[in-house]
N, CA, C and O atoms as a GROMACS GRO file, in nm:
protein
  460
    1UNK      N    1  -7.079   1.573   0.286
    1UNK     CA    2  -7.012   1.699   0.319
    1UNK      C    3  -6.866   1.690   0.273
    1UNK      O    4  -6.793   1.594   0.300
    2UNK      N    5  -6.821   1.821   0.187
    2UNK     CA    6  -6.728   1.814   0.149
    2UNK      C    7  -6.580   1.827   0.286
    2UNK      O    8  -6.587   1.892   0.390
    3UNK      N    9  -6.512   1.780   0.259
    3UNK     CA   10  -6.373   1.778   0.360
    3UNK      C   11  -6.243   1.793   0.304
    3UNK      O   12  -6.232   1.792   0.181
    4UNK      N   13  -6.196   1.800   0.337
    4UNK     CA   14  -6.030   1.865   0.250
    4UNK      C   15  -5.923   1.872   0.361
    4UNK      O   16  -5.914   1.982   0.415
    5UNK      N   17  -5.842   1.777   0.404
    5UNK     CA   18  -5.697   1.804   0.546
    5UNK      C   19  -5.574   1.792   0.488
    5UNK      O   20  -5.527   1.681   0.462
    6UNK      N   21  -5.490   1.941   0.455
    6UNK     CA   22  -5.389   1.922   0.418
    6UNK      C   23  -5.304   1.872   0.552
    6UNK      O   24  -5.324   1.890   0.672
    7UNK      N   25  -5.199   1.802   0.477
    7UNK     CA   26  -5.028   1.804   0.559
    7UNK      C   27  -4.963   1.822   0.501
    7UNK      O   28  -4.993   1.846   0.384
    8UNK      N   29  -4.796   1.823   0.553
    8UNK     CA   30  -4.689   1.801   0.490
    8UNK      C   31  -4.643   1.972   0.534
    8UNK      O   32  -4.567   2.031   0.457
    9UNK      N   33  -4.665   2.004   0.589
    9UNK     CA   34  -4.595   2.182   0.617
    9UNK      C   35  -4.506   2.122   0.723
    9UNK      O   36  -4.483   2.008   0.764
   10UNK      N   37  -4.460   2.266   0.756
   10UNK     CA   38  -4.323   2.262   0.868
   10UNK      C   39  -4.209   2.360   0.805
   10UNK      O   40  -4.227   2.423   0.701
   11UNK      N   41  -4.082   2.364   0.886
   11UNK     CA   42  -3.989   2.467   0.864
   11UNK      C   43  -3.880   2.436   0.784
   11UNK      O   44  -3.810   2.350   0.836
   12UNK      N   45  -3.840   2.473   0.679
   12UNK     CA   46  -3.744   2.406   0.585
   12UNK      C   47  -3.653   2.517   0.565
   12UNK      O   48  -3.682   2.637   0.572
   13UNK      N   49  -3.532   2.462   0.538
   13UNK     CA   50  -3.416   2.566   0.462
   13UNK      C   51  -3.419   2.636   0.334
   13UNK      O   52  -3.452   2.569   0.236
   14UNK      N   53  -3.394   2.742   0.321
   14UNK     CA   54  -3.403   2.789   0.188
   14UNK      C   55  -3.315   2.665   0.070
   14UNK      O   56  -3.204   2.620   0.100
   15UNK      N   57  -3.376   2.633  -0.035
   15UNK     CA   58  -3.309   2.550  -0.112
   15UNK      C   59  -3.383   2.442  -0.092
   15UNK      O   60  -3.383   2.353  -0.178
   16UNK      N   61  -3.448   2.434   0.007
   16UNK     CA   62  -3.474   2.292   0.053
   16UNK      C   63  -3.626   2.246   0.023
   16UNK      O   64  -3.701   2.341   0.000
   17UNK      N   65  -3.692   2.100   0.019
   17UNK     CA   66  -3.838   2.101   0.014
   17UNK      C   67  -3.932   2.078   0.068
   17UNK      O   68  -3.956   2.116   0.182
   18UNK      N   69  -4.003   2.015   0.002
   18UNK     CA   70  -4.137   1.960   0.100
   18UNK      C   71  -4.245   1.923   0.033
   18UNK      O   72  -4.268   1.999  -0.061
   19UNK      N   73  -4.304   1.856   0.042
   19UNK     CA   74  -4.403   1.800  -0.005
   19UNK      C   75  -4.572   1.771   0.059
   19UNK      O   76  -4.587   1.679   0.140
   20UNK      N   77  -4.668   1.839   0.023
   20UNK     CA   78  -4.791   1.881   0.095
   20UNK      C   79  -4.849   1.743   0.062
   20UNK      O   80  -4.784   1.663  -0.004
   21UNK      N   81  -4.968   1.718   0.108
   21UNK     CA   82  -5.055   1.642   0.050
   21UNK      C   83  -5.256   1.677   0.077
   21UNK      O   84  -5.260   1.713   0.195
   22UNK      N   85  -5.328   1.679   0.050
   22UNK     CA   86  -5.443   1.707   0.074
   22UNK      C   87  -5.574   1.604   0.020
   22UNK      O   88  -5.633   1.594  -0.088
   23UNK      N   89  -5.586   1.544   0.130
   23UNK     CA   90  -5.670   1.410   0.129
   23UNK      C   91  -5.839   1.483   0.101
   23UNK      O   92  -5.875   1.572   0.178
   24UNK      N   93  -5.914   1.447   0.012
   24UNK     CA   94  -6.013   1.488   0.039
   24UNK      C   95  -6.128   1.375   0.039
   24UNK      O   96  -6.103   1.262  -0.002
   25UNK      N   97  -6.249   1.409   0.084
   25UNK     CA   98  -6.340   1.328   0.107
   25UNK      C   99  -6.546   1.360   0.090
   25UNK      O  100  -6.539   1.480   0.062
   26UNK      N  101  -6.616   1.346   0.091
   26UNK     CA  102  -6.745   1.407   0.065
   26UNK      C  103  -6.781   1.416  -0.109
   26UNK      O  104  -6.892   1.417  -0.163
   27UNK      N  105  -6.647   1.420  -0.168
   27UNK     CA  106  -6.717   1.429  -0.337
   27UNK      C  107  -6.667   1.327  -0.424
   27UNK      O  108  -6.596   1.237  -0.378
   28UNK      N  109  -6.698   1.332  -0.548
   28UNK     CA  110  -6.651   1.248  -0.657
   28UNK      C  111  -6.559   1.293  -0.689
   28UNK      O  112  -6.587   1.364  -0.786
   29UNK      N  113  -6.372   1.303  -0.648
   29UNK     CA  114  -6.312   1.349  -0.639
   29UNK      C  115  -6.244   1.404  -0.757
   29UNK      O  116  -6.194   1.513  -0.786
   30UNK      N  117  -6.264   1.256  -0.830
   30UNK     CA  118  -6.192   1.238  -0.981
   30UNK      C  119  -6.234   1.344  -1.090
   30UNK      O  120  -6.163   1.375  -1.186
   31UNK      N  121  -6.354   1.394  -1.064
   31UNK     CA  122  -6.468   1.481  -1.147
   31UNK      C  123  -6.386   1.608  -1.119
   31UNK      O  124  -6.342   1.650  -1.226
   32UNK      N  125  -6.342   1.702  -0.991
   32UNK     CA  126  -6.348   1.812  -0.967
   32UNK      C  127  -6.199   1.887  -0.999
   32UNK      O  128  -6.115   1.798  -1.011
   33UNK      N  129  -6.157   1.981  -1.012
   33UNK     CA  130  -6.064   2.082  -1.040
   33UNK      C  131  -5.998   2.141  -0.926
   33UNK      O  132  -6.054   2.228  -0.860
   34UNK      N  133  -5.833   2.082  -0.888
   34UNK     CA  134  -5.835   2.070  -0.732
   34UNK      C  135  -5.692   2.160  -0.750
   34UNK      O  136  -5.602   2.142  -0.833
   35UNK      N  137  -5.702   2.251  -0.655
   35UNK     CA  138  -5.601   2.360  -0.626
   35UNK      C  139  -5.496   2.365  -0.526
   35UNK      O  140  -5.537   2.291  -0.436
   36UNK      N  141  -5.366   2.420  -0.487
   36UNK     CA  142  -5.360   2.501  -0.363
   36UNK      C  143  -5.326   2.643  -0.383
   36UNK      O  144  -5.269   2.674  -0.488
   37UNK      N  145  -5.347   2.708  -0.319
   37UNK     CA  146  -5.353   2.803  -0.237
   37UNK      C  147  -5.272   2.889  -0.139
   37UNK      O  148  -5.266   2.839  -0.026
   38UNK      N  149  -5.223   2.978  -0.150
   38UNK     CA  150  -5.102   2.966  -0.019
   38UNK      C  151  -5.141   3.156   0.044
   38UNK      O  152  -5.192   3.230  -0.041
   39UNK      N  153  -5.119   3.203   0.155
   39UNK     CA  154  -5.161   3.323   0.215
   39UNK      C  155  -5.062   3.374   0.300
   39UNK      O  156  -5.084   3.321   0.410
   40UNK      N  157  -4.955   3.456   0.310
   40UNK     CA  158  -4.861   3.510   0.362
   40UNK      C  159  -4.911   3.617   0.476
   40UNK      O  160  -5.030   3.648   0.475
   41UNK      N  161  -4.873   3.642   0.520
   41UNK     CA  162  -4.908   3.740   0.650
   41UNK      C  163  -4.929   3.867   0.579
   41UNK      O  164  -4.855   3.903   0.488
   42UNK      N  165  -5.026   3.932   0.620
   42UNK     CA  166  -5.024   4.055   0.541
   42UNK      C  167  -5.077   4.047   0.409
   42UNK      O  168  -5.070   4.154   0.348
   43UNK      N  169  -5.112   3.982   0.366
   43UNK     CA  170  -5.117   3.918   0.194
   43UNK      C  171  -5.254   3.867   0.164
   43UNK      O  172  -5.302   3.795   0.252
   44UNK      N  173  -5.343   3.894   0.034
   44UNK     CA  174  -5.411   3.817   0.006
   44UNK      C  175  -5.426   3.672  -0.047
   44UNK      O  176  -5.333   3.634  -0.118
   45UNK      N  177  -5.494   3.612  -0.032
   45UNK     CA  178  -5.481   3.445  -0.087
   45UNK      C  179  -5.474   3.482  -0.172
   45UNK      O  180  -5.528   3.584  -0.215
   46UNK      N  181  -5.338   3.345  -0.273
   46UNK     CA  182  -5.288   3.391  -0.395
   46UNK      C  183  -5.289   3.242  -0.433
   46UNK      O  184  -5.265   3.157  -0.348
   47UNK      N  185  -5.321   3.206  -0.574
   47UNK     CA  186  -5.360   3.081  -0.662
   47UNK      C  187  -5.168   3.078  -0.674
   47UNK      O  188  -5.092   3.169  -0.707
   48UNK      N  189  -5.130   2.896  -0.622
   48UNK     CA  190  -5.004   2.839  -0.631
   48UNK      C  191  -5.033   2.757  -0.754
   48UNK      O  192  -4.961   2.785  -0.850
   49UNK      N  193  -5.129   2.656  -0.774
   49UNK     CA  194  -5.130   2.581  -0.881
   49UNK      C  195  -5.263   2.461  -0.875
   49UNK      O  196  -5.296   2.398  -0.774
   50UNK      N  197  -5.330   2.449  -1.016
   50UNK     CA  198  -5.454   2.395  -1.005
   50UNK      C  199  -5.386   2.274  -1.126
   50UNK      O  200  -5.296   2.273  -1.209
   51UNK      N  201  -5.503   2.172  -1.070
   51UNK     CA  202  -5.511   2.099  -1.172
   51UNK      C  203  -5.626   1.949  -1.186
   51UNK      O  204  -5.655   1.853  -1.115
   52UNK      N  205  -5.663   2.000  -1.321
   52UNK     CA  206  -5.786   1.945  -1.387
   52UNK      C  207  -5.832   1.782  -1.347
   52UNK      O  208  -5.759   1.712  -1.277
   53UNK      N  209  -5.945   1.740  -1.394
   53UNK     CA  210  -5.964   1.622  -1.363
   53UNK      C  211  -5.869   1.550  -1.477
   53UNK      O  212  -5.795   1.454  -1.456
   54UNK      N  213  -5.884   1.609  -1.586
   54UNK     CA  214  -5.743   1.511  -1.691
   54UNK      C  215  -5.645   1.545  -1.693
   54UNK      O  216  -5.574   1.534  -1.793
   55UNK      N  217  -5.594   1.617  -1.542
   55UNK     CA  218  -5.424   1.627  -1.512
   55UNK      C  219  -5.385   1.727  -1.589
   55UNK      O  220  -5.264   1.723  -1.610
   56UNK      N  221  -5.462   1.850  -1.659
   56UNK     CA  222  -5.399   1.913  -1.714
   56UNK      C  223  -5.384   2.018  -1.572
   56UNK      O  224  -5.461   2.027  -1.475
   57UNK      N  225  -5.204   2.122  -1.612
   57UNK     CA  226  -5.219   2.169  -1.499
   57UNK      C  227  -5.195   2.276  -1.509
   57UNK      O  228  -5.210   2.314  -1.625
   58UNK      N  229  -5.142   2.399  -1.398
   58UNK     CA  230  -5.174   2.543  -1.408
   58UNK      C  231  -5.052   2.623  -1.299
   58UNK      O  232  -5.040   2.550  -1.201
   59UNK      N  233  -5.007   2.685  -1.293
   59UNK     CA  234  -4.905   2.696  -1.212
   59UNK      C  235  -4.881   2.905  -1.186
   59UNK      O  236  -4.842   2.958  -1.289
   60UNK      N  237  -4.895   2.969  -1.109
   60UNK     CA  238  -4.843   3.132  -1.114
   60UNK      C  239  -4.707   3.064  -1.138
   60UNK      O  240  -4.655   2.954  -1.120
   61UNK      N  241  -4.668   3.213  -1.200
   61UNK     CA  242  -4.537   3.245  -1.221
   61UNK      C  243  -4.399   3.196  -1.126
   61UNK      O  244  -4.290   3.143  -1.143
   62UNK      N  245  -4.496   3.263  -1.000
   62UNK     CA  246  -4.362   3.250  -0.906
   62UNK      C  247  -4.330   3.133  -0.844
   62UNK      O  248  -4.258   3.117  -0.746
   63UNK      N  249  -4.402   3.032  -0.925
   63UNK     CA  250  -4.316   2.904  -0.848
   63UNK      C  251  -4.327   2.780  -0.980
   63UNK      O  252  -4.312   2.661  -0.954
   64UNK      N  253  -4.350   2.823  -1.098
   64UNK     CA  254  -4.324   2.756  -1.214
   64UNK      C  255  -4.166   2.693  -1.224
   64UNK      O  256  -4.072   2.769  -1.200
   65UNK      N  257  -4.148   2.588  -1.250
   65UNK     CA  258  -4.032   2.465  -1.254
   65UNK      C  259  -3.969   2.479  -1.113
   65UNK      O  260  -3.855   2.436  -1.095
   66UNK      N  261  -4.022   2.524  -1.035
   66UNK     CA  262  -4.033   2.496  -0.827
   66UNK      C  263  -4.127   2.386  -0.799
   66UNK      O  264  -4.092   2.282  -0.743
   67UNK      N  265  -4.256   2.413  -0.842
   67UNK     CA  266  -4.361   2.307  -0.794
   67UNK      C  267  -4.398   2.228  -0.874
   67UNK      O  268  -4.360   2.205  -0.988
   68UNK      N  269  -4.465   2.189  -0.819
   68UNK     CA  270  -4.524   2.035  -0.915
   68UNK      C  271  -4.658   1.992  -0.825
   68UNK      O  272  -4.640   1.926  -0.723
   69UNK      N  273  -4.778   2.027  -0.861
   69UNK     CA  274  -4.938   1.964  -0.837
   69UNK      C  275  -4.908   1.869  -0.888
   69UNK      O  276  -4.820   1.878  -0.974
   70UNK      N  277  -4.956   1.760  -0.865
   70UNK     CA  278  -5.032   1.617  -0.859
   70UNK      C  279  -5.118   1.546  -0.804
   70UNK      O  280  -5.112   1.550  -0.682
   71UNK      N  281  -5.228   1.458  -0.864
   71UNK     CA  282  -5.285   1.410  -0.800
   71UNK      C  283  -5.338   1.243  -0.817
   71UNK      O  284  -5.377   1.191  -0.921
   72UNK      N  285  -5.328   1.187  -0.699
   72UNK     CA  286  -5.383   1.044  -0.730
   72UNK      C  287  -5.545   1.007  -0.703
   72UNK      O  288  -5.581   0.985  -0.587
   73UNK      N  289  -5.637   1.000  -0.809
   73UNK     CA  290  -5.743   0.976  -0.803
   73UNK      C  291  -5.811   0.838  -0.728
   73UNK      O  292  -5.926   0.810  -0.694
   74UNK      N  293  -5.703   0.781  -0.722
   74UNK     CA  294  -5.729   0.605  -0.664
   74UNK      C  295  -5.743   0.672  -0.500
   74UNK      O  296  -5.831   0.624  -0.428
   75UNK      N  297  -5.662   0.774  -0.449
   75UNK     CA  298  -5.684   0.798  -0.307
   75UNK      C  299  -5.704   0.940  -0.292
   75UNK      O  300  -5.630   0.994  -0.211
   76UNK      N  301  -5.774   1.000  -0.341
   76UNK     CA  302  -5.827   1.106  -0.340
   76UNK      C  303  -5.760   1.227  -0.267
   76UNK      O  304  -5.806   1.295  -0.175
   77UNK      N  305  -5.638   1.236  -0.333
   77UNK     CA  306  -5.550   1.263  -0.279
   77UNK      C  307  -5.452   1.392  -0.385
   77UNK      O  308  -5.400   1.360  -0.492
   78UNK      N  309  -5.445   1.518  -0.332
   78UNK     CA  310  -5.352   1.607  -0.458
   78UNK      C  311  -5.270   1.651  -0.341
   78UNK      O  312  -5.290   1.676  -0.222
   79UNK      N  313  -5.132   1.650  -0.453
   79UNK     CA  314  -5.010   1.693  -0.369
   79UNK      C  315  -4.956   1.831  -0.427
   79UNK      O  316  -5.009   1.893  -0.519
   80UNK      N  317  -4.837   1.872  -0.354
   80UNK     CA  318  -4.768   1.996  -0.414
   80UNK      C  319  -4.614   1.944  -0.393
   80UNK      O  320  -4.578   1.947  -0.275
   81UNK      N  321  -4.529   1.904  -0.475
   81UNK     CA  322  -4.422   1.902  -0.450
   81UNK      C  323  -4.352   2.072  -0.454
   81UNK      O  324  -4.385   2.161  -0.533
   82UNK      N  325  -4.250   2.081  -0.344
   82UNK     CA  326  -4.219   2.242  -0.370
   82UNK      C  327  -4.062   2.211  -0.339
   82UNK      O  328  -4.022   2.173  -0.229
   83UNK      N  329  -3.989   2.232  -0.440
   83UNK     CA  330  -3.852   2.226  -0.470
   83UNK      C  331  -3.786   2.358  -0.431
   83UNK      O  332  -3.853   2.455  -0.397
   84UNK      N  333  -3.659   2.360  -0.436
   84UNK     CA  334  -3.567   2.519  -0.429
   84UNK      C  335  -3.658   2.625  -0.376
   84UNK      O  336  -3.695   2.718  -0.447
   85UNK      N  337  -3.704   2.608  -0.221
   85UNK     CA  338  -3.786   2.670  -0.153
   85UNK      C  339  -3.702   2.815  -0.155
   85UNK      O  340  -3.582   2.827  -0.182
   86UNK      N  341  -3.796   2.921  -0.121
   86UNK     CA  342  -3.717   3.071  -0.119
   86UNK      C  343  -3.817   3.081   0.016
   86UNK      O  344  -3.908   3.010   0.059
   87UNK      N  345  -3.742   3.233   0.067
   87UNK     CA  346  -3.834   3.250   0.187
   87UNK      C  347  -3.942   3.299   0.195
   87UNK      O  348  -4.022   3.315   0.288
   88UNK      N  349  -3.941   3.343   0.008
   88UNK     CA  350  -4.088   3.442   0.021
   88UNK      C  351  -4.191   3.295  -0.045
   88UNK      O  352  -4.306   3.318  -0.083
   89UNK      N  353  -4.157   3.210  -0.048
   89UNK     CA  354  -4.275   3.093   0.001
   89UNK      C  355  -4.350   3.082   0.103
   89UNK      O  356  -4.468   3.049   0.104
   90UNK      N  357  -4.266   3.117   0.212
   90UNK     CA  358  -4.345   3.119   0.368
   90UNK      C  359  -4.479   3.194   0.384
   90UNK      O  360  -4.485   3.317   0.388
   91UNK      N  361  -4.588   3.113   0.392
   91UNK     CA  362  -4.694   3.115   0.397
   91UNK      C  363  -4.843   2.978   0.424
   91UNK      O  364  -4.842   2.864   0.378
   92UNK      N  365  -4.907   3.016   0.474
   92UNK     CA  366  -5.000   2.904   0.520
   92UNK      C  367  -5.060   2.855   0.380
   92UNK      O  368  -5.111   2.936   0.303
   93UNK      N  369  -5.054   2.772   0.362
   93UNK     CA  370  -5.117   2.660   0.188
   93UNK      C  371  -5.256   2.595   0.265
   93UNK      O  372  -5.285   2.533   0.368
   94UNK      N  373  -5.304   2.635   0.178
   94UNK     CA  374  -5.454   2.570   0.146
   94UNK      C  375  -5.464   2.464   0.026
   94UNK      O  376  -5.398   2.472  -0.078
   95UNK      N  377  -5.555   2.368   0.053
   95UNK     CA  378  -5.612   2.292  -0.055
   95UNK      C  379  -5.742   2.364  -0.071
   95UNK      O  380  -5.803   2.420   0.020
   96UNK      N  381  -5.793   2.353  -0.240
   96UNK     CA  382  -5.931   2.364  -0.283
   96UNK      C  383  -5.967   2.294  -0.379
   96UNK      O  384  -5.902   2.248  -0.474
   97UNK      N  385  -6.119   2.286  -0.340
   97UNK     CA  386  -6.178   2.210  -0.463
   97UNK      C  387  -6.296   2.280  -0.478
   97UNK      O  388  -6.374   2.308  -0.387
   98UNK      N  389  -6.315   2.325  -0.684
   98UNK     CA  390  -6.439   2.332  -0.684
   98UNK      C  391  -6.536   2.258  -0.740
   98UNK      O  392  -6.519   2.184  -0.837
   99UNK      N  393  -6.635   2.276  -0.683
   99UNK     CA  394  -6.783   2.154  -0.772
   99UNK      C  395  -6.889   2.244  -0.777
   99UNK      O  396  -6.967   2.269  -0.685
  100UNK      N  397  -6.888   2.300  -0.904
  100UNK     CA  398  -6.971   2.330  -0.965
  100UNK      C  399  -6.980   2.522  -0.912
  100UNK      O  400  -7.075   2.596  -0.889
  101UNK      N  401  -6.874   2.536  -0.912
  101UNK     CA  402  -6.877   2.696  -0.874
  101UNK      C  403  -6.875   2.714  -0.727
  101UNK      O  404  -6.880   2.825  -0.673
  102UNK      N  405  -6.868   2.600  -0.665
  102UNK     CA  406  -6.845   2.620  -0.528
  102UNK      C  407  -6.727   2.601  -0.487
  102UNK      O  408  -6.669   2.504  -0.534
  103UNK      N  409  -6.648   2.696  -0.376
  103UNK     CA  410  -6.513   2.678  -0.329
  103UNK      C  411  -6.523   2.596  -0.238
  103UNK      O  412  -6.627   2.612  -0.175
  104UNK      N  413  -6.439   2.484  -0.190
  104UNK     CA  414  -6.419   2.420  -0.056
  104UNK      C  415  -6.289   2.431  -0.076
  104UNK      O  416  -6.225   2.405  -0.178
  105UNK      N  417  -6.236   2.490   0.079
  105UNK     CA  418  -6.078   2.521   0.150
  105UNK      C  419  -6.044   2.394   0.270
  105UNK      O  420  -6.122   2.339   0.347
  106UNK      N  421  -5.935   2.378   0.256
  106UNK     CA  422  -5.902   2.270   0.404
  106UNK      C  423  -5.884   2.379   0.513
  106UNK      O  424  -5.944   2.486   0.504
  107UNK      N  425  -5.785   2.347   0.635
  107UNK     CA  426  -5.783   2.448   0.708
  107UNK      C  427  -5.626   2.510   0.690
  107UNK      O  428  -5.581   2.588   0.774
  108UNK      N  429  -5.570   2.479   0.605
  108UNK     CA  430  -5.430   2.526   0.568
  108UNK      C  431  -5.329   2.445   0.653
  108UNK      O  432  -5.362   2.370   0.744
  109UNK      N  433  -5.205   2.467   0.613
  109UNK     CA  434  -5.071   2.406   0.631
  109UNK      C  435  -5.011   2.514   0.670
  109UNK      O  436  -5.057   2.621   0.632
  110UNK      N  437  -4.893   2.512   0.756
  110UNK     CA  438  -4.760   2.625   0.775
  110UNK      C  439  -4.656   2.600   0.740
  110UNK      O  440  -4.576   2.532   0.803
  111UNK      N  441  -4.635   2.659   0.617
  111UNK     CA  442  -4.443   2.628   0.515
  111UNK      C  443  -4.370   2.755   0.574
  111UNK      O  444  -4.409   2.871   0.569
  112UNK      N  445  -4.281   2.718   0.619
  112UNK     CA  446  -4.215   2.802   0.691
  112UNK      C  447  -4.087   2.784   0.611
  112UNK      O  448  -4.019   2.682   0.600
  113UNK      N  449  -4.060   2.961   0.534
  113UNK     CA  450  -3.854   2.891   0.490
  113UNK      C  451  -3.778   2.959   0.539
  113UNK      O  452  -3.763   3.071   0.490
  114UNK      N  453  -3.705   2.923   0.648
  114UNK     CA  454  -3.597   3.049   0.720
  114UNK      C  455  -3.534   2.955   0.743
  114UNK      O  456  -3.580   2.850   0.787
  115UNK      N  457  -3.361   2.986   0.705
  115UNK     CA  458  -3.250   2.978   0.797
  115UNK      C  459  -3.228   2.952   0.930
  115UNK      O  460  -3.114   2.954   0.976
   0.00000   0.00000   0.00000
């Protein structure tokens, strides 16, 4: 069974960062195409940044040279570094992975950016 537990949320200053991490477990990790995710109040889930089993990676607009996906295959493990936070970041982050056309979500994180 697939599993997915992000951390690394909490309340940060505008300017300021944070760094997620999302441990997963149940698949061949190294094989799959691993995302996050992020959902604002009011808002539909919106794609932050994916990236491939050969590290190639993928990023929306609105947080291109802000974030940074990574992932370490030795611990099955993809991160989000998120630099020069703004407030319209604030939103719950999800990890995903798919295998084979199937979505698996963790249960989300809370990035909070206010003053």
């Amino acid at each position: 069974q697939v599993q997915l537990v992000e951390s690394g949320g909490g309340l940060v200053q505008p300017g300021g960062s944070l760094r997620l991490s999302c441990a997963a477990s149940g698949s061949i990790f190294r094989l799959y195409v691993m995302g996050w995710y992020r959902q604002a109040p009011g808002k539909q889930r919106e794609l932050v940044a994916t990236i491939t089993s050969g590290g190639s990676t993928n990023y929306a607009d609105s947080v291109k040279g802000r974030f940074t996906i990574s992932r370490d295959n030795t611990k099955n493990t993809v991160y989000l570094q998120m630099n020069s936070l703004k407030p319209e970041d604030t939103a719950v982050y999800y990890c995903n992975e798919r295998i084979r056309g199937s979505d698996y979500w963790g249960q989300g994180t809370q990035v909070t950016v206010s003053s």
